[in-house]
N, C-alpha and C positions, 0 to 999 in steps of 0.2 A: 503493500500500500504506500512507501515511501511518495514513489513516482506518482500516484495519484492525489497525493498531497501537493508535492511541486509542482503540477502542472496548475492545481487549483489555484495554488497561491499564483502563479503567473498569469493567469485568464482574470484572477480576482482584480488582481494589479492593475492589467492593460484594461480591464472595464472601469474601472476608479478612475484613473488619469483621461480616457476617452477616446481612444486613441481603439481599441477594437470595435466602439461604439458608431464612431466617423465612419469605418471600413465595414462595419455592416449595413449603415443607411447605403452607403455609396453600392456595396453589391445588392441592395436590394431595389434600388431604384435600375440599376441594370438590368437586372433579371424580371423585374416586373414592373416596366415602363411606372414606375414613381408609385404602383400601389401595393399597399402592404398586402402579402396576402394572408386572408383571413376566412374563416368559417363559422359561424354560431355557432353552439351546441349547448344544450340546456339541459343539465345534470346538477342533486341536489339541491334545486329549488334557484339556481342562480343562472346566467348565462357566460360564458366562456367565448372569448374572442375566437378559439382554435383550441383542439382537444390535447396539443402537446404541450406539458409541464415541466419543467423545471423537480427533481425532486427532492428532496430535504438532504442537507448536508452537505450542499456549497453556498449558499449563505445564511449561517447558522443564524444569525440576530436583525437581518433583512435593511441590513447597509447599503446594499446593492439592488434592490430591486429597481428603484429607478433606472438603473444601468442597464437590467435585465433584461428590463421592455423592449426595448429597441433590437434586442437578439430575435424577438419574434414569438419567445413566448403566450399561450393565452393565458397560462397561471403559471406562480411558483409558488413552492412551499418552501416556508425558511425553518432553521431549529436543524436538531432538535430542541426547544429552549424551556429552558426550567427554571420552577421559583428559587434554589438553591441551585448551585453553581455546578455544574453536572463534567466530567471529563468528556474532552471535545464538544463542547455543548454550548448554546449561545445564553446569552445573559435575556433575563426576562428585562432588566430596566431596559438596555439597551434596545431590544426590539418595541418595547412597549414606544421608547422614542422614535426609534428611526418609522417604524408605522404610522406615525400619529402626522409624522410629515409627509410619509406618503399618501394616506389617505385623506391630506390637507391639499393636494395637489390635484386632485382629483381624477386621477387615471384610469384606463380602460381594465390594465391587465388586474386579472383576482390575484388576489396574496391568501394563502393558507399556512396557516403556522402548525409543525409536529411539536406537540408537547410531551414531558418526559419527566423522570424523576429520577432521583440522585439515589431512591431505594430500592431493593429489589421487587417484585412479585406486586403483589394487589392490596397490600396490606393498611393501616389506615394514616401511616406517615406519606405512603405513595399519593393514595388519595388528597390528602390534604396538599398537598405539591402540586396534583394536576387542578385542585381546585383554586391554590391559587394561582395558578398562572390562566386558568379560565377567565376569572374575576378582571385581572389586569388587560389580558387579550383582548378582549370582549369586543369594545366598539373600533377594533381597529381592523380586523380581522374579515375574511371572506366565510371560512370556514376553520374547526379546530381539528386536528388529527389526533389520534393515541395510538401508540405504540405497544401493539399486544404482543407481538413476540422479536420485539426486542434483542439485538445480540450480546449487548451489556445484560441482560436480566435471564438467569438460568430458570426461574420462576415463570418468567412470560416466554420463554422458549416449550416449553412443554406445556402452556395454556390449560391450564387445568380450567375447567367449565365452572365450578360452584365458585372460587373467587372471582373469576371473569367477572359473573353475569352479575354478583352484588357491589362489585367496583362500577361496572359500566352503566346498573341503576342507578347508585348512587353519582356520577359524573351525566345520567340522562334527568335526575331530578335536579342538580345546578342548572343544566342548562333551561330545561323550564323553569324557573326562579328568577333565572338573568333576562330568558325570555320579557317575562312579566316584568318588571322591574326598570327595563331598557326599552322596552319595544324595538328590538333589533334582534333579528332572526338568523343564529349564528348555525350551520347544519355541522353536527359531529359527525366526523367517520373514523372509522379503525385502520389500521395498518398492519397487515399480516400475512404470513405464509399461506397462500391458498392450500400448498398441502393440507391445512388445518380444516379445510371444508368438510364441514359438517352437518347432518340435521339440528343437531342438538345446540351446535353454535350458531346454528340460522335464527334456530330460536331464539337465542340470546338474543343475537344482536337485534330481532325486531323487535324484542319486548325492551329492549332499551331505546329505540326509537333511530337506532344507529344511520343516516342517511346516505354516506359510501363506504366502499372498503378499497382499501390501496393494499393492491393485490399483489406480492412478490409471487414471481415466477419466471425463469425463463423458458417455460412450456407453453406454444400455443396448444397443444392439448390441456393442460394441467389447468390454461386458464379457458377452455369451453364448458369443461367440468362444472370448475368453482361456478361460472356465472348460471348454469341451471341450475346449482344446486342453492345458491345464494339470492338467485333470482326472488322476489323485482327490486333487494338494494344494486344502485347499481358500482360498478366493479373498475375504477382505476388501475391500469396495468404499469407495472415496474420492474424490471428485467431484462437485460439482454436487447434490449431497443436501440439500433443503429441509425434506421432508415427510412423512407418513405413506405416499402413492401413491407417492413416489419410492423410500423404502426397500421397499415392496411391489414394485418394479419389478425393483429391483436382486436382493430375494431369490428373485423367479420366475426371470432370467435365468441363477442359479446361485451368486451369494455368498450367502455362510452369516452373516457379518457384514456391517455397513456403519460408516464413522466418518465426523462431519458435524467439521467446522471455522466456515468463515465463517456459516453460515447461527445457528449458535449466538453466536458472536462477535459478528455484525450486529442479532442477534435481541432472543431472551430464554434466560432461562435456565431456562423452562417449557418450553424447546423438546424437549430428551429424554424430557417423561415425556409432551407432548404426541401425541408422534411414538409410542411404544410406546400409550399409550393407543389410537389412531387405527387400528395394526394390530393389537389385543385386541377391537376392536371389529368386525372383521374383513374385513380388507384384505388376508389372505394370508399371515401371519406364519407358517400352521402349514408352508410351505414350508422355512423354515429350521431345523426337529426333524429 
């Protein structure tokens, strides 16, 4: 993982200064005589410029998102960020600020933040962690993520179903409370290995009111499974995502969104609007309307 750190920090860099930012309006007005290209898609209760994401863990604390837009982005998720200071993990003041600007700004792309905690398992220190960083998120946010299995957490790797589902009530009753309380309709979703699909977790997650799940898999099999079996939440895909064919893949097989990580990190930063171009061009995109 070293190399995927340095490259981050370099991509991180050249978007700060502006300077990858310049060279992508410039290739994007080449490639598509001056208009961005773009796609609706209307997934958990919001609308999305383009189904491709940015996914959690290249801008942990959401410094960058401004930057981000212009790579072509329809969402990013920032974090993972926690109310205590988590290893490699972004600070909650620090996104609570940098959002409060960005949503001061008033821009098109959605920001979703993965929230996380510095404990392991489902326990009521954990809770209290994701509750506060719910609290603070709140009006700045598109939508909130949790991380159910987790690589830091040998607890939420093995997902055991009876802590699951009383963490996830208990984080599905804040969010109606903050509902109420804000009138600002925040949609949670989950973050997890489709391997994990289940009946019994379907249950879960709709009796918590769960509204997507961010689907790790590099199987387009693995993810046609999960999405019947999780069906009607619907199912953002994370894994193994290159290209224009591969997100065509992912949205015939049933996700509605997809978020790319290393292939953007290793890449370029033309790579999101390459990738929407590619299925505007038509690869299948009208799958995901």
């Amino acid at each position: 993982m070293p190399q995927t750190g340095l490259n981050m920090g370099r991509l991180g860099n050249a978007l700060k200064r502006g300077f990858a930012v310049r060279r992508v309006r410039s290739a994007a007005c080449a490639n598509c005589d001056g208009v961005m290209p773009q796609y609706a898609v209307d997934v958990m209760g919001l609308r999305f410029q383009n189904p491709v994401g940015l996914a959690a863990g290249f801008d942990r604390d959401g410094r960058l998102v401004n930057h981000l837009e212009s790579c072509g982005f329809g969402f990013v998720e920032i974090g993972t960020v926690s109310a205590s200071r988590r290893p490699g993990g972004g600070s909650l003041v620090a996104a609570v600020k940098n959002l409060a600007s960005v949503r001061s700004a008033g821009r098109d792309l959605r920001v979703g933040v993965n929230i996380g905690s510095s404990r392991d398992g489902f326990g009521t220190e954990a809770l209290g962690e994701h509750i506060a960083a719910m609290r603070a998120l709140w009006p700045f946010t598109d939508y909130l993520a949790i991380n159910l299995t987790s690589p830091r957490s040998p607890a939420r790797r093995r997902l055991e179903l009876a802590p699951c589902a009383g963490f996830l009530a208990a984080l599905g009753a804040e969010r109606d409370a903050l509902t109420r309380s804000s009138g600002l309709r925040v949609p949670l979703a989950v973050k997890l290995l489709l391997d994990h699909a289940s009946q019994p977790l379907v249950e879960v997650l709709k009796a918590a009111q769960i509204a997507g799940i961010i689907g790790v898999s590099d199987s387009v099999d693995v993810l046609r499974t999960a999405s019947a079996a999780f069906d009607p939440i619907p199912i953002i895909s994370v894994g193994g995502i290159r290209s224009a064919p591969d997100v065509a893949a992912r949205l015939a097989a049933g996700a509605m969104l997809v978020q790319i990580f290393r292939a953007f990190v290793g890449g370029s930063p033309f790579l999101p609007r390459r990738i929407v171009a590619g299925l505007q061009a038509g690869t299948g995109l009208e799958r995901a309307g």
